[in-house]
C-alpha positions in Angstrom: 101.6 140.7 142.2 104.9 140.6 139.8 105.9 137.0 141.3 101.9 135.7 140.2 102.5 137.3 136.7 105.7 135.4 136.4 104.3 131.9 137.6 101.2 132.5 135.6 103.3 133.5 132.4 105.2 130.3 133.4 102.9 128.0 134.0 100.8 129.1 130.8 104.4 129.1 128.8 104.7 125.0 130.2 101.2 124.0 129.4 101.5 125.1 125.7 105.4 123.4 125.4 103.9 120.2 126.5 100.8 120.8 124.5 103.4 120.7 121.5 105.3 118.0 122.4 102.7 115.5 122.7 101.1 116.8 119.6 104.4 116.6 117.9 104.5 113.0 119.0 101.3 112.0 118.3 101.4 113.5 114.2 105.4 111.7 114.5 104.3 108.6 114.6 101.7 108.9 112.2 104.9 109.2 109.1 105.8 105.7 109.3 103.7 103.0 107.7 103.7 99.2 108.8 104.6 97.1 105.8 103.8 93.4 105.8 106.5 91.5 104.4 106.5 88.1 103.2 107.5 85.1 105.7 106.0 87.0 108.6 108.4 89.9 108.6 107.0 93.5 109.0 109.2 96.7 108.9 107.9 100.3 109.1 109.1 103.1 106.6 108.3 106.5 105.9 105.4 107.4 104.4 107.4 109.3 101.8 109.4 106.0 100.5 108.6 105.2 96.7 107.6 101.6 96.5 109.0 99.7 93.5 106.5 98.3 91.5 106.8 94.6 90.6 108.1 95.1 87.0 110.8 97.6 88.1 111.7 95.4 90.8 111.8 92.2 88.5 114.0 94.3 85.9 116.4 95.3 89.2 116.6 92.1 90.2 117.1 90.4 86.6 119.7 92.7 85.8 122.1 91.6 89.2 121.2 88.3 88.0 123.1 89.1 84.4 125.8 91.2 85.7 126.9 88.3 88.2 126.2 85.3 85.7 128.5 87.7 83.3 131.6 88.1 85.9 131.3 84.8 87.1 130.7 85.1 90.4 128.6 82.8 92.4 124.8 83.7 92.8 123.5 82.4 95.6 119.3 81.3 95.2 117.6 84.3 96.8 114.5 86.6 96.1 114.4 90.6 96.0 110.7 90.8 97.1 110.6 94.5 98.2 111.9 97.3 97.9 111.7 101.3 98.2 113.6 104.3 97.6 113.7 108.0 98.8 114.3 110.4 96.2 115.0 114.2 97.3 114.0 117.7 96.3 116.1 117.1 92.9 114.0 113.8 92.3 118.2 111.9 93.3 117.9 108.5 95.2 118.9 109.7 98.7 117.7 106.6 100.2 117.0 102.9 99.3 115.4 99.9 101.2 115.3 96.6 100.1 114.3 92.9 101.3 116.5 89.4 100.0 115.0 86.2 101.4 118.0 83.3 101.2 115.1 80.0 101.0 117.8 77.6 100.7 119.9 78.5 104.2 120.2 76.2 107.5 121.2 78.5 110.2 118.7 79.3 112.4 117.8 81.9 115.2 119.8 79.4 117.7 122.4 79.1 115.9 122.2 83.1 115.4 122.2 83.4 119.0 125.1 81.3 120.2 127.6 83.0 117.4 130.7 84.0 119.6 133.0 86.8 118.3 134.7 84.3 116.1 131.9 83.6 114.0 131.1 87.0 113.9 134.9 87.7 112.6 134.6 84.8 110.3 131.1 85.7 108.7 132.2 89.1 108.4 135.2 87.9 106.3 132.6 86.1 104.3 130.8 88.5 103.9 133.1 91.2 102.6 134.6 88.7 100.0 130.8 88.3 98.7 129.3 91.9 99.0 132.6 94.0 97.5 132.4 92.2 94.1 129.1 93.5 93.7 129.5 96.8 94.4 132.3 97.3 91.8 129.8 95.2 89.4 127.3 97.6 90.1 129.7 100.8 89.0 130.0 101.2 92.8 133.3 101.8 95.0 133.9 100.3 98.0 135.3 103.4 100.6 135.3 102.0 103.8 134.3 98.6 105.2 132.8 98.9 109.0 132.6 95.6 109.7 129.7 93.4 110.9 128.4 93.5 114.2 125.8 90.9 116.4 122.6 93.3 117.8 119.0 92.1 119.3 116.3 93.8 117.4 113.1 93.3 119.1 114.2 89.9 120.6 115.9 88.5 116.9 119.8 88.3 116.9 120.6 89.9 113.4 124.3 90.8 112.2 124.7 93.9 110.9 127.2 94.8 108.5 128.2 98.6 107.4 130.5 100.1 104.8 130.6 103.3 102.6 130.3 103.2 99.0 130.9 105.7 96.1 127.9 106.1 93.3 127.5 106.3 89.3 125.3 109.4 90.2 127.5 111.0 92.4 127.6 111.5 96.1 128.8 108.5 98.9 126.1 105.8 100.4 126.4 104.5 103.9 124.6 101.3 103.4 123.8 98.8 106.3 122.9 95.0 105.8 120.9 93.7 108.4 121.0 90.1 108.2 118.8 87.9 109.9 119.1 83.9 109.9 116.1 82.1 110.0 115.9 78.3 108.5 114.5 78.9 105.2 113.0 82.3 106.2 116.1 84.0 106.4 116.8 87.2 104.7 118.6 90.5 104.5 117.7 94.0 104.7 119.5 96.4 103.0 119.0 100.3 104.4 121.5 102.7 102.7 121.3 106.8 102.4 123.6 109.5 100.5 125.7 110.9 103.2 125.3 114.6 102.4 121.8 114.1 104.3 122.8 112.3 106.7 121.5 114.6 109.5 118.2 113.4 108.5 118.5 110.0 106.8 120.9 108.4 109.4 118.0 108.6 112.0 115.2 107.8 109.9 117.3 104.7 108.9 118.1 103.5 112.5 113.9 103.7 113.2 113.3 101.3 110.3 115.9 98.8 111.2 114.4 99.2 115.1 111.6 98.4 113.6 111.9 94.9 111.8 110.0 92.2 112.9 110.1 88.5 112.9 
């Protein structure tokens, strides 16, 4: 009689864990919106992201625009089209999305595809010389560059590139550039978040670059 207590208590003490898990599951996947992106791309983010309205975006975009034409430094033609931000229980930026489409590039998914470990080397030093000059613009420090890396997301070859970077507001960004060359409809996705919550933001981060696609 003890022994069918125990399997009873066990068996009941199963059915409601997997009761939970799949209803865990289920409500999980119902945080993440689908966002249609121009040129066919679609990326899912939380449904908790602030989405930047056009005229903020515009003014964002216009004042890189200014701060680059001011220091000289090469602008390459591109367009900010989206963007959205995480801001925490203290209404601070903890975590920022954007989209840059590059109309005027060449490279293509083949090309993207057949990139050895030297190209990778030599677009990451590319890359860095490019990327750091805008941080310090921007009021930023560069920490720590990780260096770029080739990975298949969802059957696209994308290079992503990693470093840490200090803030005006306080607190260190680990921002990843996901870059993906395609002809005219190439673009880059920038996913960063303040690493004090990383805990949290690191894997919410990882499911929206999963996510992107072509």
């Amino acid at each position: 009689m003890r022994n069918q207590i125990r399997l009873h208590f066990l068996f009941s003490w199963l059915s409601i864990a997997a009761l939970v898990f799949f209803s865990s599951t289920t409500y999980a996947s119902g945080n993440y919106v689908s966002i249609r992106l121009p040129k066919g791309v679609t990326v899912e983010l939380p449904r908790n992201w602030a989405v930047l309205s056009n005229n903020q975006r515009i003014t964002l975009d216009s004042w890189v625009q200014a701060k680059t034409e001011a220091n000289g430094v090469a602008n390459a033609s591109s367009e900010l089209a989206f963007a959205a931000n995480y801001y925490d229980e203290q209404n601070s930026t903890a975590g920022m999305f954007n989209i840059r489409y590059y109309p005027n590039l060449e490279v293509s998914q083949p090309d993207a595809r057949a990139a050895g470990a030297a190209d990778i080397k030599e677009l990451d030093a590319v890359l860095r010389q490019n990327i750091v000059p805008g941080i310090e613009m921007s009021g930023n420090r560069l920490l720590a560059w990780l260096g770029t890396t080739k990975l298949s997301i969802n059957g696209t070859s994308a290079f992503i590139t990693e470093y840490r970077r200090s803030s005006p507001q306080g607190g260190v960004f680990r921002a990843r550039l996901v870059r993906i060359f395609n002809g005219q409809k190439s673009f880059t996705i920038t996913v960063s978040y303040r690493e004090d919550q990383e805990f949290f933001l690191r894997t919410i981060c990882d499911r929206i670059i999963n996510s992107i696609r072509i």
